[in-house]
The first five atom37 places (N, CA, C, CB, O) and aatype in JSON, in Angstrom:
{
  "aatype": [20, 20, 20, 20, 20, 20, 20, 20, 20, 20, 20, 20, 20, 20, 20, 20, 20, 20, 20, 20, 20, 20, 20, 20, 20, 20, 20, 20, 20, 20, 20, 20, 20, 20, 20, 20, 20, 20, 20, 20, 20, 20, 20, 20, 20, 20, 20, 20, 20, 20, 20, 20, 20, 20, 20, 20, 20, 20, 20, 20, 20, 20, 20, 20, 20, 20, 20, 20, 20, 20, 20, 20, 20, 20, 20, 20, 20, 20, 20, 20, 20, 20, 20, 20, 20, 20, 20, 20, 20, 20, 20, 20, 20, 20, 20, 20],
  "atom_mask": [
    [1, 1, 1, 1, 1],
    [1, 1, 1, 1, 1],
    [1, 1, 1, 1, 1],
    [1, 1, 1, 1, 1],
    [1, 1, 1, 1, 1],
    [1, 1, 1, 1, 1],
    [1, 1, 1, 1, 1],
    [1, 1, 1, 1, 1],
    [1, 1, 1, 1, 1],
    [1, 1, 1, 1, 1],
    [1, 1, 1, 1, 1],
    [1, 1, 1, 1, 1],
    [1, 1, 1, 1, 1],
    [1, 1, 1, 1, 1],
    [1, 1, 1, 1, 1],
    [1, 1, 1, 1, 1],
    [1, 1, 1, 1, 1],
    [1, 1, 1, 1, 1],
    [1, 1, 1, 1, 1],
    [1, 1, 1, 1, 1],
    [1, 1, 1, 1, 1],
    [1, 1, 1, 1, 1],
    [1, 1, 1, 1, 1],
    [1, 1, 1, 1, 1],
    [1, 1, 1, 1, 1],
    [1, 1, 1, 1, 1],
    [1, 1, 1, 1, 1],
    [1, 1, 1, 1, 1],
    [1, 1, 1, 1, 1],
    [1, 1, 1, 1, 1],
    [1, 1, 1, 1, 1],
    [1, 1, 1, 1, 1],
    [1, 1, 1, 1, 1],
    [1, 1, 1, 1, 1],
    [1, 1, 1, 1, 1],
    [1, 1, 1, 1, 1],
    [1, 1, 1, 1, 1],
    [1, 1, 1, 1, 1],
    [1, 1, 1, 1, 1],
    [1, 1, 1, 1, 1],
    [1, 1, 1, 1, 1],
    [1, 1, 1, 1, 1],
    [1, 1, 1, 1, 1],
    [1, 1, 1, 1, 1],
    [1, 1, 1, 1, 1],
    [1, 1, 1, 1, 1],
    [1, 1, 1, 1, 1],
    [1, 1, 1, 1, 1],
    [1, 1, 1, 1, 1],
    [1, 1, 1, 1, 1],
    [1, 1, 1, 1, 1],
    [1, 1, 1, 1, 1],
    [1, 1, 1, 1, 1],
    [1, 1, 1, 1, 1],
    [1, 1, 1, 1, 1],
    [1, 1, 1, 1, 1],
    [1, 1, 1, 1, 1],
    [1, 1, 1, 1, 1],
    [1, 1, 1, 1, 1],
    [1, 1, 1, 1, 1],
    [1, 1, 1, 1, 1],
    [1, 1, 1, 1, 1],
    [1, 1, 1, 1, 1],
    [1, 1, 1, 1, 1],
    [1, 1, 1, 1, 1],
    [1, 1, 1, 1, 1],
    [1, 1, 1, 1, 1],
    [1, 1, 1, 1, 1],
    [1, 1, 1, 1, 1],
    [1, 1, 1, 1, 1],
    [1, 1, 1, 1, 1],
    [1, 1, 1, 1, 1],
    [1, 1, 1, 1, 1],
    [1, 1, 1, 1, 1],
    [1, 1, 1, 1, 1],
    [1, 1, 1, 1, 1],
    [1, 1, 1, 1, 1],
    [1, 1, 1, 1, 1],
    [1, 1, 1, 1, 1],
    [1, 1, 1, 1, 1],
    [1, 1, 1, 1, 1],
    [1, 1, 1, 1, 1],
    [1, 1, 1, 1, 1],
    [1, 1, 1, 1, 1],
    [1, 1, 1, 1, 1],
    [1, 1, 1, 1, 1],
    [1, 1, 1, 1, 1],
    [1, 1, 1, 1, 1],
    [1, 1, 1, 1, 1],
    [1, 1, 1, 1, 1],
    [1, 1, 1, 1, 1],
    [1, 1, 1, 1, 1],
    [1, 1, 1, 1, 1],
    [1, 1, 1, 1, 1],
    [1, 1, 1, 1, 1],
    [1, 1, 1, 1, 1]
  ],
  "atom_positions": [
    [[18.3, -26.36, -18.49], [18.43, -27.29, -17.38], [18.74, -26.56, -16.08], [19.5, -28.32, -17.69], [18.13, -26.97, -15.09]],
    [[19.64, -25.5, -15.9], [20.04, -24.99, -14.88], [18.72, -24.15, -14.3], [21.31, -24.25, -15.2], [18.29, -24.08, -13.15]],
    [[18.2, -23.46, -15.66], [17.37, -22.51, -14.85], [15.96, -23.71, -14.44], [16.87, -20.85, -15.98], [15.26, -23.07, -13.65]],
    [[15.58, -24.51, -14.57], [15.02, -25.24, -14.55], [15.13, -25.6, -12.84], [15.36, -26.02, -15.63], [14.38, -25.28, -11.92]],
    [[16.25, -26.32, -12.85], [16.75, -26.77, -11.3], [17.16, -25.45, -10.15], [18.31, -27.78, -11.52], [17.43, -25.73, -8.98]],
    [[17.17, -23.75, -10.75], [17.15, -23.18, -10.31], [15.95, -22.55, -9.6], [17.72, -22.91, -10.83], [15.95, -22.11, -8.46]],
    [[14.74, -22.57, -10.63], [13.07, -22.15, -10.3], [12.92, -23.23, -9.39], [11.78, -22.19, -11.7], [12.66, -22.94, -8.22]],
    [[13.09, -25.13, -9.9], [12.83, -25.54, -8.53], [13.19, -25.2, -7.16], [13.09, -26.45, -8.53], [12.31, -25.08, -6.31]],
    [[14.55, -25.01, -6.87], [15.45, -24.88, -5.44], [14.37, -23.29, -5.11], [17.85, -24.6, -5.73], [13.73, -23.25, -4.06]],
    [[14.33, -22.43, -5.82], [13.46, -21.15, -5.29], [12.31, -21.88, -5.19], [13.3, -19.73, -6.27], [11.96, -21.9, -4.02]],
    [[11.74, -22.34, -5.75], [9.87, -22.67, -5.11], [10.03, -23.15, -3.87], [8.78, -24.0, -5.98], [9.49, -22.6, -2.91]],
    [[11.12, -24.72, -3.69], [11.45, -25.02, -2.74], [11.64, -24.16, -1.43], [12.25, -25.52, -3.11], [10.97, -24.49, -0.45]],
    [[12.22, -23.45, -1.37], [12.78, -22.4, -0.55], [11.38, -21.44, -0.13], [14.07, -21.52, -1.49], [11.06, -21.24, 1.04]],
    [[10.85, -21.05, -0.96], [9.79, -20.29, -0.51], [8.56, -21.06, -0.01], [9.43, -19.42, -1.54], [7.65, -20.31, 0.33]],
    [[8.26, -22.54, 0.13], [7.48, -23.35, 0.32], [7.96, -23.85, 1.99], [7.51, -24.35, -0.92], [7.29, -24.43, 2.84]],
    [[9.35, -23.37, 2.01], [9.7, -23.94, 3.55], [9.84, -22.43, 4.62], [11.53, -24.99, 3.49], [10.26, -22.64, 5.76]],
    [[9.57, -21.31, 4.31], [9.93, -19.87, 4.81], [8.89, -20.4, 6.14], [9.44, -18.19, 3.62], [7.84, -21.03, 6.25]],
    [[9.66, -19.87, 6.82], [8.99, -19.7, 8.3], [7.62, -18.86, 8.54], [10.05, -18.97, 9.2], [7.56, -18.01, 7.66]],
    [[6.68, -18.8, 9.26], [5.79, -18.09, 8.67], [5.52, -17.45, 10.13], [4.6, -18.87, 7.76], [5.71, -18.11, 11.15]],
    [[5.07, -16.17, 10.14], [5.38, -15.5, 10.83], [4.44, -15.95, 12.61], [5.2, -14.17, 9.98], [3.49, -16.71, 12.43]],
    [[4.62, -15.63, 13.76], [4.12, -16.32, 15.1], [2.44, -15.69, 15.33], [5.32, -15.8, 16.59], [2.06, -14.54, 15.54]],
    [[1.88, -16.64, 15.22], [0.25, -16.36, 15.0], [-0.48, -15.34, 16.79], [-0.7, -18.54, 14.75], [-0.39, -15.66, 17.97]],
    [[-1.1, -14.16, 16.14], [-1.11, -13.36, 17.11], [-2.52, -13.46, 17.88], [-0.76, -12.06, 16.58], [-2.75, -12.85, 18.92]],
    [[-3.58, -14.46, 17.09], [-4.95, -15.0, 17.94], [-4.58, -15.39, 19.21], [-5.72, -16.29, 17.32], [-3.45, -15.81, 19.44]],
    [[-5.62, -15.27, 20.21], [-5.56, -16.14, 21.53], [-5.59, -14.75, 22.48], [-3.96, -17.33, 21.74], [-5.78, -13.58, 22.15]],
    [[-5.33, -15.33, 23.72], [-4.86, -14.46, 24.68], [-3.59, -14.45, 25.19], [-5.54, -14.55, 25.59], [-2.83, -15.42, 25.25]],
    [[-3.32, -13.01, 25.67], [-2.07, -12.16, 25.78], [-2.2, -11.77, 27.57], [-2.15, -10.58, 24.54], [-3.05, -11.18, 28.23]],
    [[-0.86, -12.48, 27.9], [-1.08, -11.49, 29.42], [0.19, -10.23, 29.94], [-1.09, -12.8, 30.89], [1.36, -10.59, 30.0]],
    [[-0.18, -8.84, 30.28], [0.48, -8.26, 30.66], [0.44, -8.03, 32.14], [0.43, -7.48, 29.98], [-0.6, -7.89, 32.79]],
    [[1.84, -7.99, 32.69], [2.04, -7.84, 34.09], [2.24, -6.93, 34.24], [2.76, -8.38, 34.71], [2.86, -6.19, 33.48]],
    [[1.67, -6.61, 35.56], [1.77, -5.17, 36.2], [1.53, -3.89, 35.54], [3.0, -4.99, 36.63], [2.49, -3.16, 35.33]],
    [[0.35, -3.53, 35.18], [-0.46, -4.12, 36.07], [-1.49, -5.29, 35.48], [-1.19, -3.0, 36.68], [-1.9, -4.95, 34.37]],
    [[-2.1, -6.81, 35.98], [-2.73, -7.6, 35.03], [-3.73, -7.48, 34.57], [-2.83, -8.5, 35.24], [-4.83, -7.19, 35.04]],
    [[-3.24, -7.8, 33.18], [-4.12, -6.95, 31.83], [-4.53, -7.97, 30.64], [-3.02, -5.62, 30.98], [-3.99, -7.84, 29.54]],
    [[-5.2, -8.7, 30.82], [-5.02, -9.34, 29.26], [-6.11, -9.13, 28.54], [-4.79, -10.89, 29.15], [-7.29, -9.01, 28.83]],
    [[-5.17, -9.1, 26.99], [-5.29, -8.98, 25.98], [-6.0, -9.94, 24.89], [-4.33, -8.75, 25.88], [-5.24, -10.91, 24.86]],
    [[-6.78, -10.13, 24.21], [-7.62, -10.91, 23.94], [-7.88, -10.49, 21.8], [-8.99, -10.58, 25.26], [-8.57, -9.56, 21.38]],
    [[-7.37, -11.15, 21.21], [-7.37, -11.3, 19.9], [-7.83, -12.24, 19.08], [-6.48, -11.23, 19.63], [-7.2, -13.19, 18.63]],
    [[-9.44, -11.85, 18.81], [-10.19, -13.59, 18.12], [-9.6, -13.37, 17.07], [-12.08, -14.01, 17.8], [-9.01, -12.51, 16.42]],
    [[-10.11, -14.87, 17.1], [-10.69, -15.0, 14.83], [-11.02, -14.44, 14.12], [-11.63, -15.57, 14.15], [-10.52, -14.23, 13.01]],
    [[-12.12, -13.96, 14.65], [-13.13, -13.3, 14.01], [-12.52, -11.64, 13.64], [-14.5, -13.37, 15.07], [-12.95, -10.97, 12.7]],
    [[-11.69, -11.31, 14.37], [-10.92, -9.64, 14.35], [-11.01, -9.2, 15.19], [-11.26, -8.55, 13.6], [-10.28, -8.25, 15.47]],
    [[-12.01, -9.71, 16.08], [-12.6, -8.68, 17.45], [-11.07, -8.63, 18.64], [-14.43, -9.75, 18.52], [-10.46, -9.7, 18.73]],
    [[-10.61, -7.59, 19.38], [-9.86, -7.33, 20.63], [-10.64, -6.75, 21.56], [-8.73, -6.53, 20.47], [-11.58, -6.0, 21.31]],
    [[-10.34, -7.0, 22.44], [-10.59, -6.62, 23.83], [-9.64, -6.41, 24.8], [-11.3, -7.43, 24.33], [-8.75, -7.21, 24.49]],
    [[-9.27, -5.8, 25.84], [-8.5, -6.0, 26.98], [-9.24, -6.32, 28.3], [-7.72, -4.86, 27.13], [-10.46, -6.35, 28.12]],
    [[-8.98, -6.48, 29.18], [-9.29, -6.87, 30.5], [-10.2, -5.69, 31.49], [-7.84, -7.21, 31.12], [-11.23, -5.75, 32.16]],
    [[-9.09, -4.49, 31.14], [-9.12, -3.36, 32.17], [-10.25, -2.27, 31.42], [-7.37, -2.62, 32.43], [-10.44, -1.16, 31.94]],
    [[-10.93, -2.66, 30.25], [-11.47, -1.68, 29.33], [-13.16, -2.03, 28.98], [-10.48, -1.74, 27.92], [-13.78, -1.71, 27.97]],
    [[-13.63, -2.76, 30.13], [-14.8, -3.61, 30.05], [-15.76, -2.71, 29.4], [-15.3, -4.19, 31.46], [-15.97, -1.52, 29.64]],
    [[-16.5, -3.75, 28.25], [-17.07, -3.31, 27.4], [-16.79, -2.24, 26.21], [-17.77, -3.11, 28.0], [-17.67, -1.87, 25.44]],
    [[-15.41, -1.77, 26.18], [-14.97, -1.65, 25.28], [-14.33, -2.81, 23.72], [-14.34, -1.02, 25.95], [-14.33, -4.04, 23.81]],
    [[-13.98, -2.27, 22.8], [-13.7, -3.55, 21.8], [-13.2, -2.51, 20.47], [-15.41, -4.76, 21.41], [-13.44, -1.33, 20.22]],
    [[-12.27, -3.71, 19.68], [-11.95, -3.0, 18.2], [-11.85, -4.18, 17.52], [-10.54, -2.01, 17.98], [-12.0, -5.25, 18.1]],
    [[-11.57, -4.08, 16.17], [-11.26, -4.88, 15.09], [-9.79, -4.73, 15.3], [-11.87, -4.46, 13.65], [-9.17, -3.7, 15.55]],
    [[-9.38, -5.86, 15.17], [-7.74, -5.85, 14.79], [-7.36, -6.09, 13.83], [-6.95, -6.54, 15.32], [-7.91, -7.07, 13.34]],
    [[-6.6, -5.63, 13.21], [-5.97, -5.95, 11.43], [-4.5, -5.97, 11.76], [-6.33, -4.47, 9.96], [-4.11, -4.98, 12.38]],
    [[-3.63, -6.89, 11.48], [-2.67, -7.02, 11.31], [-2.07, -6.91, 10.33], [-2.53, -7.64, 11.63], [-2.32, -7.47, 9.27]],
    [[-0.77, -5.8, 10.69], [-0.27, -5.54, 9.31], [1.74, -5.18, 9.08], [-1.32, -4.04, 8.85], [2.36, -4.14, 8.88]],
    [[2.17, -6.61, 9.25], [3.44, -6.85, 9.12], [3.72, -6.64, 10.26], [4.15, -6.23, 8.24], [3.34, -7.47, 11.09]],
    [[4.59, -5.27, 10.77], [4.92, -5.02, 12.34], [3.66, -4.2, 13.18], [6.42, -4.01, 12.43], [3.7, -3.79, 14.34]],
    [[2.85, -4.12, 12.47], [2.1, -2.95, 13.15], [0.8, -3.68, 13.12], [2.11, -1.36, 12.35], [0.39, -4.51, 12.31]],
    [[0.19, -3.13, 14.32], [-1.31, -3.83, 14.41], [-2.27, -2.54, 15.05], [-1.32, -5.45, 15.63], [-2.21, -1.71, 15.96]],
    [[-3.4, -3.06, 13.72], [-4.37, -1.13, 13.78], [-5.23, -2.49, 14.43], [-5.24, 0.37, 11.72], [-5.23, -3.72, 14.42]],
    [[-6.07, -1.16, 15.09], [-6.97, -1.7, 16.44], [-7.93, -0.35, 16.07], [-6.01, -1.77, 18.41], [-7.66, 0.83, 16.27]],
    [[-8.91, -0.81, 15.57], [-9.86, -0.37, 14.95], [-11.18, 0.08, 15.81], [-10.08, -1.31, 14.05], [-11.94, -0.73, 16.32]],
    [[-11.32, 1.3, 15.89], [-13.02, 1.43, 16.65], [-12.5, 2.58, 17.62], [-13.82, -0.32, 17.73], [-11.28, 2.63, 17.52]],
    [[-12.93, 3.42, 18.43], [-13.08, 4.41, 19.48], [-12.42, 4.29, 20.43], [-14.16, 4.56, 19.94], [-12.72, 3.41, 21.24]],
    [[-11.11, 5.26, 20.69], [-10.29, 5.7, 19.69], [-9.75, 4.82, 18.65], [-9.35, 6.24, 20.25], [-9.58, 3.65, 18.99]],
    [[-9.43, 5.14, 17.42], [-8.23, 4.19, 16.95], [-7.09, 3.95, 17.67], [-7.7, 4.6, 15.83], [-6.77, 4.96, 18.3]],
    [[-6.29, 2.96, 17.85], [-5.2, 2.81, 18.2], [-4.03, 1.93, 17.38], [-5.46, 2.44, 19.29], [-4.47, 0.95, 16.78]],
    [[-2.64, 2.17, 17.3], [-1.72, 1.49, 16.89], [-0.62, 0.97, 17.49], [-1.43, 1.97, 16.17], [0.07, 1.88, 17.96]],
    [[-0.13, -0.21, 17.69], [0.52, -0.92, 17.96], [1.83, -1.26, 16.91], [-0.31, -1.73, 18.28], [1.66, -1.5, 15.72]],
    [[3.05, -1.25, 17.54], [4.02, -1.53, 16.69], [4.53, -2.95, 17.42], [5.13, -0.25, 16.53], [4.83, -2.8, 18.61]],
    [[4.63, -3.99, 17.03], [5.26, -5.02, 17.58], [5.8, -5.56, 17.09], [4.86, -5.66, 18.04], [5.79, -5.4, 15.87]],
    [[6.75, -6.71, 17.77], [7.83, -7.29, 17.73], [7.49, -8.82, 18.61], [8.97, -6.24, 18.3], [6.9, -9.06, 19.66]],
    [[8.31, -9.81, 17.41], [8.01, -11.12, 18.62], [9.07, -11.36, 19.32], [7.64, -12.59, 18.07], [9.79, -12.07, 18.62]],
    [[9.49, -11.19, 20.18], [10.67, -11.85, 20.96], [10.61, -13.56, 21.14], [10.66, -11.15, 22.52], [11.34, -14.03, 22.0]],
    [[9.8, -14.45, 20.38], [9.7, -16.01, 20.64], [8.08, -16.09, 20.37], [10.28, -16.58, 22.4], [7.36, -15.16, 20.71]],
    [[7.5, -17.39, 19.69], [6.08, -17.48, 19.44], [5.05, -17.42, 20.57], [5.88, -18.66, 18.79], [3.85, -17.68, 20.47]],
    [[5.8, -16.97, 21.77], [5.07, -17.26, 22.76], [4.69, -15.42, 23.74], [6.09, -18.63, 23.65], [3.74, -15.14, 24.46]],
    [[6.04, -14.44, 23.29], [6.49, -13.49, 23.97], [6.29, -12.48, 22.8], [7.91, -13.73, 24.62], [6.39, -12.93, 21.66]],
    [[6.03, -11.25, 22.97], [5.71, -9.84, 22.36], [6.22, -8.72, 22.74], [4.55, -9.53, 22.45], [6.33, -8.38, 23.92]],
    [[6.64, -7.95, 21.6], [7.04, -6.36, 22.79], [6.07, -5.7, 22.21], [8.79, -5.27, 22.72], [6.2, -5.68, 20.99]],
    [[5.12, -5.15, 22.63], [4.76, -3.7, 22.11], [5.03, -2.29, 22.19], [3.93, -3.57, 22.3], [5.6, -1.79, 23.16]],
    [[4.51, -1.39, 20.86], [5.23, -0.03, 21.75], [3.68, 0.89, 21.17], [7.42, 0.81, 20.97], [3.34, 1.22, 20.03]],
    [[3.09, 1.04, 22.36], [1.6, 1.9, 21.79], [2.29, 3.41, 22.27], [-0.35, 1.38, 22.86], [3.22, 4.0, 21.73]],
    [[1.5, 3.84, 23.47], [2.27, 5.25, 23.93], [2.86, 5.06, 24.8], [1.62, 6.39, 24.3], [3.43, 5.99, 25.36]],
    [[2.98, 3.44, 25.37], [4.99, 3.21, 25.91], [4.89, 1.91, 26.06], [5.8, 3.99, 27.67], [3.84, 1.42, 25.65]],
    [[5.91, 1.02, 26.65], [6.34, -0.04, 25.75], [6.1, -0.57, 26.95], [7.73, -0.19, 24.86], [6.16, -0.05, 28.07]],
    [[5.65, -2.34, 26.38], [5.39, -3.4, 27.46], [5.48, -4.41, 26.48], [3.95, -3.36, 28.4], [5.31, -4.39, 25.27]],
    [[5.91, -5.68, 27.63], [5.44, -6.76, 26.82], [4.33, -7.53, 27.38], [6.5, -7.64, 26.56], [3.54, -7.2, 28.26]],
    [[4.43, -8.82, 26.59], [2.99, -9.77, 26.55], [3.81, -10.99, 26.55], [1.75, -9.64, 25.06], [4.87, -11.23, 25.98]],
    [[3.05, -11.7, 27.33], [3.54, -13.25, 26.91], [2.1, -13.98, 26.58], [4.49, -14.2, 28.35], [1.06, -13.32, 26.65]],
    [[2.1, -15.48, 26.2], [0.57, -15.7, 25.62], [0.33, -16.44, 26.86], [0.24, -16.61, 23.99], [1.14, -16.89, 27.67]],
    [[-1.32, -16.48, 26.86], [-1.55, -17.51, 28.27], [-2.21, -18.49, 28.21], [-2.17, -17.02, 29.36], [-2.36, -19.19, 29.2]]
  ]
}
């Protein structure tokens, strides 16, 4: 009986976990303005890099950005709306 009402309260619990702040859409950085652009589909882009592009894969804190050069991103959400990143130096993003 206990472990019974115990497996429930855990399913429970893992059925309500917060799930982590969805990183699709667009991203704007200030100063200088830059945005950042993360489909569905995987594709990124930035603003300042026209006609450039990568695949993005997200992966827990870190986001590989796939294609010429590779690049990596370590981030952090400060709120579902706000980002820090730290590539080869640190900025944030808010969404727009």
């Amino acid at each position: 009986m206990r472990a019974g009402l115990f497996l429930s309260l855990l399913w429970l619990c893992s059925c309500t976990q917060e799930r982590p702040p969805e990183l699709t859409g667009e991203w704007l950085r200030t100063q200088p303005d830059i945005v950042y652009y993360f489909g569905d589909d995987s594709r990124f882009w930035q603003s300042d890099r026209i006609g450039e592009q990568w695949i993005w894969k997200r992966e827990n804190a870190r986001v590989r950005l796939l294609g010429q050069p590779e690049r990596l991103w370590i981030v952090s959400f400060q709120g579902p709306d706000n980002l820090r990143v730290i590539e080869s130096d640190t900025f944030d993003l808010r969404r727009k």
